[in-house]
C-alpha positions as CSV (number, residue, x, y, z in Angstrom):
1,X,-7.4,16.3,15.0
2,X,-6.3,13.5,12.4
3,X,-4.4,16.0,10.5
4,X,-2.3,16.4,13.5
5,X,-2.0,12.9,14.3
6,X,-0.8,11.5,10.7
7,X,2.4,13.0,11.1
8,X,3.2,11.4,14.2
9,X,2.2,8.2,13.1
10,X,5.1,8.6,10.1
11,X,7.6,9.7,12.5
12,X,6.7,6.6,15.1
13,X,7.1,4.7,12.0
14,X,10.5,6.2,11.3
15,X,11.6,5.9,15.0
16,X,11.3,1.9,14.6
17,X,13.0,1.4,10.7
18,X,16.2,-0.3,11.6
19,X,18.1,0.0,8.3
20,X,17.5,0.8,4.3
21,X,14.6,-0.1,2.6
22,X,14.4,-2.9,0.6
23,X,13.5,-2.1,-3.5
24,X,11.3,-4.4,-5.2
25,X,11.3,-4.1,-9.1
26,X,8.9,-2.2,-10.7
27,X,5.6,-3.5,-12.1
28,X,1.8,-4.6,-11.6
29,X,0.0,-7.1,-10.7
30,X,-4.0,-7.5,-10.5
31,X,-6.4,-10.2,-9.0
32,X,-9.9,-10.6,-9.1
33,X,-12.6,-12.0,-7.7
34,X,-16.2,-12.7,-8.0
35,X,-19.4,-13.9,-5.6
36,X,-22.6,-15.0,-6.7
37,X,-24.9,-15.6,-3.0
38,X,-28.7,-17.2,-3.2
39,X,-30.0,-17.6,0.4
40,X,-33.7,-18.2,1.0
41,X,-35.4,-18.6,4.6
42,X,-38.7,-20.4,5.4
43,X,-40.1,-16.8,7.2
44,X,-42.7,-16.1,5.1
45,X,-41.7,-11.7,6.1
46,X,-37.8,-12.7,5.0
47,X,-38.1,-13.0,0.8
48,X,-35.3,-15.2,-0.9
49,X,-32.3,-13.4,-2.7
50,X,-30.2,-14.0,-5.3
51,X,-27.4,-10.9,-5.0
52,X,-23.6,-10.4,-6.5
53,X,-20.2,-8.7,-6.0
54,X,-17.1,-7.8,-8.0
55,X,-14.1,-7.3,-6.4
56,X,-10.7,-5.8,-8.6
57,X,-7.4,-5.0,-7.1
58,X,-4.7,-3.7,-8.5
59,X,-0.9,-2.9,-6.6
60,X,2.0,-0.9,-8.6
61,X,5.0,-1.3,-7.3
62,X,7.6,1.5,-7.4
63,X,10.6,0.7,-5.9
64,X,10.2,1.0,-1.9
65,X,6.2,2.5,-2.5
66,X,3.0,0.4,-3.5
67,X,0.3,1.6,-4.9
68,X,-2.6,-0.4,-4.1
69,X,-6.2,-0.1,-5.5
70,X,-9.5,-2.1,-4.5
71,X,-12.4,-1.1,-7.0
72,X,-15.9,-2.8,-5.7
73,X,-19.3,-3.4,-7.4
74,X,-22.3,-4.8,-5.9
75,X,-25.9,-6.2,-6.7
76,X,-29.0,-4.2,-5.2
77,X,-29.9,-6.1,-2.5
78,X,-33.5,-7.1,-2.9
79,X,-36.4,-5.0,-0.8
80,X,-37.3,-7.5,2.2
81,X,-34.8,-10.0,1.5
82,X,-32.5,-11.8,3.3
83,X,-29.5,-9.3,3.7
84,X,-32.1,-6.5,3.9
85,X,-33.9,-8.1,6.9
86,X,-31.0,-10.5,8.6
87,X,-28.3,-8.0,8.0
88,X,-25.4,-10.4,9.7
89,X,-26.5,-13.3,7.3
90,X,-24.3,-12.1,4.7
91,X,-20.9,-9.8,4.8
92,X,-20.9,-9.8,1.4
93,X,-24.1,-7.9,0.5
94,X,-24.1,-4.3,0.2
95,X,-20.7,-3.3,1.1
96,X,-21.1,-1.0,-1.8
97,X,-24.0,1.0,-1.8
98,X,-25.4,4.6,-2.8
99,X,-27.5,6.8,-0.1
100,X,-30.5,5.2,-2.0
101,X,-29.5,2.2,-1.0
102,X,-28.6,0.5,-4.3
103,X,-25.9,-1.3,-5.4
104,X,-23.2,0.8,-7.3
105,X,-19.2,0.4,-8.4
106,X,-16.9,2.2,-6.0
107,X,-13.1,2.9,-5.0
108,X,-13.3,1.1,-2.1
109,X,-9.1,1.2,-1.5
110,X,-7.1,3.5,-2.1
111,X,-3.5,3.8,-0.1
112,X,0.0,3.8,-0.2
113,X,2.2,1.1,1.1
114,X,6.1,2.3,1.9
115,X,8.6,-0.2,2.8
116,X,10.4,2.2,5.4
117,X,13.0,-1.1,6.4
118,X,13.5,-4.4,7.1
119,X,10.9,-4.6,9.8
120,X,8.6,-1.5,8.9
121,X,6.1,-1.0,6.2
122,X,4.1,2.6,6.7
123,X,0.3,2.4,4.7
124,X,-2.0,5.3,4.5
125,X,-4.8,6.9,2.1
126,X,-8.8,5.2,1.4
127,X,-8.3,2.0,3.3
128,X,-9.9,-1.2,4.8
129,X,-8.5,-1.3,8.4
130,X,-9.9,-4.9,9.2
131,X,-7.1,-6.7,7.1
132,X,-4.6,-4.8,9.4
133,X,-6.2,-5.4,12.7
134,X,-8.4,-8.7,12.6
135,X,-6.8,-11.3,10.8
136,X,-7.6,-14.8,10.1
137,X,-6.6,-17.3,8.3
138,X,-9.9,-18.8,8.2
139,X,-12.2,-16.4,9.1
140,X,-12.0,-13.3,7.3
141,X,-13.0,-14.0,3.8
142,X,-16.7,-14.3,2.8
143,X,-15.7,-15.1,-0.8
144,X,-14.3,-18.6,0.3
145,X,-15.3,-19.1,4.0
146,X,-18.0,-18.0,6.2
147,X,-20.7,-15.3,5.4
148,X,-22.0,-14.8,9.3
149,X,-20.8,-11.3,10.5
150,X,-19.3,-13.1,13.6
151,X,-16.9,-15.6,11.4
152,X,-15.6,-12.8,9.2
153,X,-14.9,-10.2,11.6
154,X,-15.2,-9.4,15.7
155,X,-18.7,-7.4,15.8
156,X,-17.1,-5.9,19.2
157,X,-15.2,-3.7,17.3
158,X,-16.9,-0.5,15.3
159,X,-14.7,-0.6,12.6
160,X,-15.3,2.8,10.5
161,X,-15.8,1.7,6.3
162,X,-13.9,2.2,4.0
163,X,-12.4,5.3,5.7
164,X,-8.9,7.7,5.2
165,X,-6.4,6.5,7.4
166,X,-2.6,4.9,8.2
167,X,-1.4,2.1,9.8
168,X,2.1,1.6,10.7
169,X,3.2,-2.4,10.8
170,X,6.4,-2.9,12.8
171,X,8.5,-5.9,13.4
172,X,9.4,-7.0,16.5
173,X,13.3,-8.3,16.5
174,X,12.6,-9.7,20.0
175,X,10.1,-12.2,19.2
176,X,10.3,-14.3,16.5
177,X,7.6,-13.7,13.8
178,X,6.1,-11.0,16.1
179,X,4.3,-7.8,14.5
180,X,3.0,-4.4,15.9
181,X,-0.1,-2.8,14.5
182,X,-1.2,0.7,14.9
183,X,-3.7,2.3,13.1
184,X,-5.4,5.5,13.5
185,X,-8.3,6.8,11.1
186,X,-11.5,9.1,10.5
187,X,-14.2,7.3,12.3
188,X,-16.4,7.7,9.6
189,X,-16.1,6.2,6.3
190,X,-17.8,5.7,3.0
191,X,-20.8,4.2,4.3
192,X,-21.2,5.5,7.9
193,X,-22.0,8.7,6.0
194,X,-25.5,10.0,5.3
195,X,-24.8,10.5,1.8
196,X,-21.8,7.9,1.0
197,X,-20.1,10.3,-0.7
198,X,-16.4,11.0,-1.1
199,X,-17.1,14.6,-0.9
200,X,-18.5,13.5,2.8
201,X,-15.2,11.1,3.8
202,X,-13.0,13.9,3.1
203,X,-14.8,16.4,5.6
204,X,-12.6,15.0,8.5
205,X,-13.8,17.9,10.7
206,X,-17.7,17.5,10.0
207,X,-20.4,17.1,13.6
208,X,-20.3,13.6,15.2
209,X,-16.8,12.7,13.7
210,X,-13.9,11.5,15.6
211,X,-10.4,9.7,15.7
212,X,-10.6,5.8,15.5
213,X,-7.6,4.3,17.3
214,X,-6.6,1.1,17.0
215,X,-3.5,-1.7,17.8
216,X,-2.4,-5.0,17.5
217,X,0.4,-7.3,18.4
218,X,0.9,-10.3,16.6
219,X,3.0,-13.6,17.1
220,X,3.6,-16.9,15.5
221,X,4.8,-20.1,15.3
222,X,4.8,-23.3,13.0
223,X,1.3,-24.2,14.3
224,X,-0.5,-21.6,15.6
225,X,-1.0,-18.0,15.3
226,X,-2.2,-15.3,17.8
227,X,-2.9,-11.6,18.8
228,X,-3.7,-9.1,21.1
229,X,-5.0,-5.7,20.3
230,X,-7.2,-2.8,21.1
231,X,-9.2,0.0,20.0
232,X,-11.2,3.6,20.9
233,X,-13.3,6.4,19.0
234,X,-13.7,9.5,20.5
235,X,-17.0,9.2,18.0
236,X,-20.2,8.9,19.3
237,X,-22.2,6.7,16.7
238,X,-25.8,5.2,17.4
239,X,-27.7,1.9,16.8
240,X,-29.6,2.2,13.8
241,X,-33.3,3.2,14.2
242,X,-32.7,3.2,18.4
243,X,-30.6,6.0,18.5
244,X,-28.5,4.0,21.9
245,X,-25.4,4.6,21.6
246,X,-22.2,2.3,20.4
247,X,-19.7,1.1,22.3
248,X,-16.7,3.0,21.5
249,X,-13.9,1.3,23.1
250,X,-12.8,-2.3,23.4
251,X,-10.4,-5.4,23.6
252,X,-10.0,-8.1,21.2
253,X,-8.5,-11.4,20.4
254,X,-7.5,-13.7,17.6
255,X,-6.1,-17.6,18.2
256,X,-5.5,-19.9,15.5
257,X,-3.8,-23.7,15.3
258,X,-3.4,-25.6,12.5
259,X,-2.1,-29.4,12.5
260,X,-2.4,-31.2,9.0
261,X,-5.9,-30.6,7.2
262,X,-7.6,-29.1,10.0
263,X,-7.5,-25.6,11.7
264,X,-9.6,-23.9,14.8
265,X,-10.1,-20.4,15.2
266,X,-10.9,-18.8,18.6
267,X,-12.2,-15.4,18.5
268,X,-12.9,-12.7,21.7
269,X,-14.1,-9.7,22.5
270,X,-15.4,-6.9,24.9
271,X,-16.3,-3.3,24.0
272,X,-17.7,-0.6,26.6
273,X,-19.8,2.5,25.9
274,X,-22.3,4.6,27.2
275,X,-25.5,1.4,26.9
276,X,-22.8,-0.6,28.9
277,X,-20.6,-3.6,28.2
278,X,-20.8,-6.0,25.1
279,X,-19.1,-9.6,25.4
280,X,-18.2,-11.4,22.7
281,X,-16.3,-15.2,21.8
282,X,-16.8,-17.0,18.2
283,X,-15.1,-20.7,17.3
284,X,-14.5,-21.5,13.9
285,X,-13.5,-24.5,12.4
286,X,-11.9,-26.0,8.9
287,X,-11.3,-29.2,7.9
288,X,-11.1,-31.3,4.8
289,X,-13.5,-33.9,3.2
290,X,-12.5,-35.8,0.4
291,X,-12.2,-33.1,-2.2
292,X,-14.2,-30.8,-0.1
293,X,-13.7,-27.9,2.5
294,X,-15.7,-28.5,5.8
295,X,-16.3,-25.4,7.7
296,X,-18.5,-25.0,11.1
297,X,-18.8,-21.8,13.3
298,X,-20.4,-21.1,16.7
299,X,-21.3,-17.7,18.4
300,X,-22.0,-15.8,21.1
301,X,-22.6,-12.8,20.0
302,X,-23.5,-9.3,20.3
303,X,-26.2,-8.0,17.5
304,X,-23.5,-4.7,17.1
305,X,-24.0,-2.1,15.2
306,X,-27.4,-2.7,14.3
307,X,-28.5,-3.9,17.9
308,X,-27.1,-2.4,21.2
309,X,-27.1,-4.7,24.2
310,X,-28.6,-7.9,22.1
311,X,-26.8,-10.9,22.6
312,X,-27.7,-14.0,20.7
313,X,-26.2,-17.1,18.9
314,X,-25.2,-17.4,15.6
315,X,-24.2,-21.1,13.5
316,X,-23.2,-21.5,10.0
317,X,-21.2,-24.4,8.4
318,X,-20.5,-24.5,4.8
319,X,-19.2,-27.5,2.2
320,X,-17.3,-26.0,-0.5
321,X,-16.1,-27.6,-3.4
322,X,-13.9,-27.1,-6.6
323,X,-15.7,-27.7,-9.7
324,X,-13.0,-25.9,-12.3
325,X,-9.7,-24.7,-10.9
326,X,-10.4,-21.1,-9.9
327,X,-14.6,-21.7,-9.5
328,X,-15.6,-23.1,-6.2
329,X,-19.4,-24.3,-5.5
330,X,-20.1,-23.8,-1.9
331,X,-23.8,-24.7,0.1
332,X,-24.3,-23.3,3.6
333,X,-26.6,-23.5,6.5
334,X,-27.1,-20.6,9.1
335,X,-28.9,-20.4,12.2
336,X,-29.7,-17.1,14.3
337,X,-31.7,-16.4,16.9
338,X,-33.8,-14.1,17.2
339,X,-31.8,-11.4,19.3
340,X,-30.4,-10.9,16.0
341,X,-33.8,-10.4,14.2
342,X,-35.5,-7.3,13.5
343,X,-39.0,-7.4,15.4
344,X,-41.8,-9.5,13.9
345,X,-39.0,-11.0,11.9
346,X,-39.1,-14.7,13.7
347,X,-40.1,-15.5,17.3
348,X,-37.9,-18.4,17.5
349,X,-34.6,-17.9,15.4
350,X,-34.8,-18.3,12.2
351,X,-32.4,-21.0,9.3
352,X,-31.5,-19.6,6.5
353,X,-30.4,-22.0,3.3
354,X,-27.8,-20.8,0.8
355,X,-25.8,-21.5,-2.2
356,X,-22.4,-19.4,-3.3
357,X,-20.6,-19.5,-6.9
358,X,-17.1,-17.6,-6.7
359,X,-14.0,-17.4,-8.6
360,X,-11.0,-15.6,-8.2
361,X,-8.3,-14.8,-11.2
């Protein structure tokens, strides 16, 4: 079925391109960026952890086609530890993982970018769909921002991994900084298979797979920035260890304002499925003091995908400093409750404590 639909997600594209394509000259860049997380807890069943990531992009440009590359390493996450036992602690941790569960170096992105006009730009191969779909200027990147599942990304939607897929992104001529979305995908990628194997994210036709569907419509102005969108699997996934089945459709939303030094993010969501409906709204906030970044974020949340029909609260706020150019120091505070816990984990919520070293070239 995805092999069918691919084709008519090029020719949509096509249908919208208004004129020529613009050529950019030839050439490479690369950035960089690394992550160093220690987060301890006083649960005496939750064991401190010190864990790191790699992240190395590379984009070739070729006229009116990138080439764009994301090659990700990862720390094994300890056994018991944090990340292991509050998975949505830390977004960082284990996003690239063997089927044994340790950490490993992985082509994480692999896709093609082509600039089919003024207003259209067609993307398909190995790719991350969240950058496409759920975008926030201050709540998306757990290198410099939050590390909470609900401040990076909207748990209501089951994004696939790192999974094979395109997304068309279409200007709007009609409203002014406007921008269509729409993605479709395997539902199943590098991790949400058994063995998280390439071999695996190629079988597009294997049991329990599906289409992932997906759309967003963007609009700005000098202050603020918001969208719309929606999404659906014809995949039938399940809740870790309980088997209850995800939701596997939804609607989401992104507001953001900005005046001076500060900005406030507004987050919302609601997926349906089989277990019923899951409700979702996160507020984020950034701000400046002195020569450090102040960020505090509040959630109602689901516990999705881990936990079907678990809703909870989640708080982090962070202080991050510069202490060389490119290196930035950052302490944090979390606090979950215990919705979001495994059982026997905490029978009251439980605070975790941490400390992140990053850099980016």
């Amino acid at each position: 079925m995805l092999s069918r639909l691919l084709p008519a997600l090029v020719a949509l594209a096509m249908t919208f391109a208004p004129s020529a394509a613009q050529t950019r000259p030839a050439g490479v860049d690369f950035r960089s960026s690394v992550n160093l997380v220690g987060q301890a807890t006083g649960e005496d069943n939750v064991r401190s952890e010190f864990v790191g990531s790699l992240d190395l992009f590379a984009d070739l440009r070729l006229g009116t086609v990138t080439v764009h590359a994301y090659v990700e390493a990862n720390t094994t996450p300890r056994g018991g530890g944090v990340s292991s036992r509050v998975p949505f602690a830390n977004m960082d941790a284990g996003s690239a993982l063997g089927s044994d569960g340790r950490g490993r170096v992985q082509i994480s992105e692999f896709r093609l970018a082509w600039d089919a006009g003024r207003r259209v730009v067609l993307h398909a191969g190995l790719m991350d769909l969240t950058g496409f779909l759920d975008v926030s200027r201050i709540a998306n990147d757990e290198n410099l921002f939050f590390l909470g599942q609900p401040f990076v990304n909207n748990p209501t939607i089951i994004f696939p991994d790192y999974t094979l897929g395109a997304t068309a992104q279409v200007g709007i001529p009609q409203m002014p900084s406007g921008h269509l979305a729409l993605s479709v995908a395997s539902s199943h990628g590098l991790a949400d298979n058994p063995g998280a194997s390439y071999g695996e994210l190629v079988r597009l036709d294997a049991p329990d797979k599906g289409v992932f569907f997906a759309g967003r419509l963007r609009w700005a102005a000098d202050t603020w920035a918001g969208s719309i969108g929606g999404w659906a699997t014809t995949s039938d996934k399940s809740a870790g260890v309980s088997g209850r089945r995800l939701p596997t459709r939804g609607l989401y939303s992104v507001l953001g304002i900005s005046s001076g030094v500060h900005s406030l993010n507004g987050r919302l969501g609601l997926a349906s499925g089989e277990a019923g409906t899951e409700p979702f709204v996160g507020l984020t906030y950034l701000g400046t003091v002195g020569a450090n970044a102040l960020g505090v974020g509040i959630a109602r949340t689901p516990g999705l995908p881990s936990f079907v029909d678990h809703q909870a609260e989640h708080v982090e706020t962070f202080l991050r400093r510069s202490i060389r150019d490119i290196v930035y120091l950052t302490a944090s505070v979390q606090w979950l409750s215990e919705e979001l816990l495994p059982e026997g984990t905490a029978s009251e919520g439980v605070w975790i404590f941490g400390f992140r070293l990053s850099a980016a070239l």
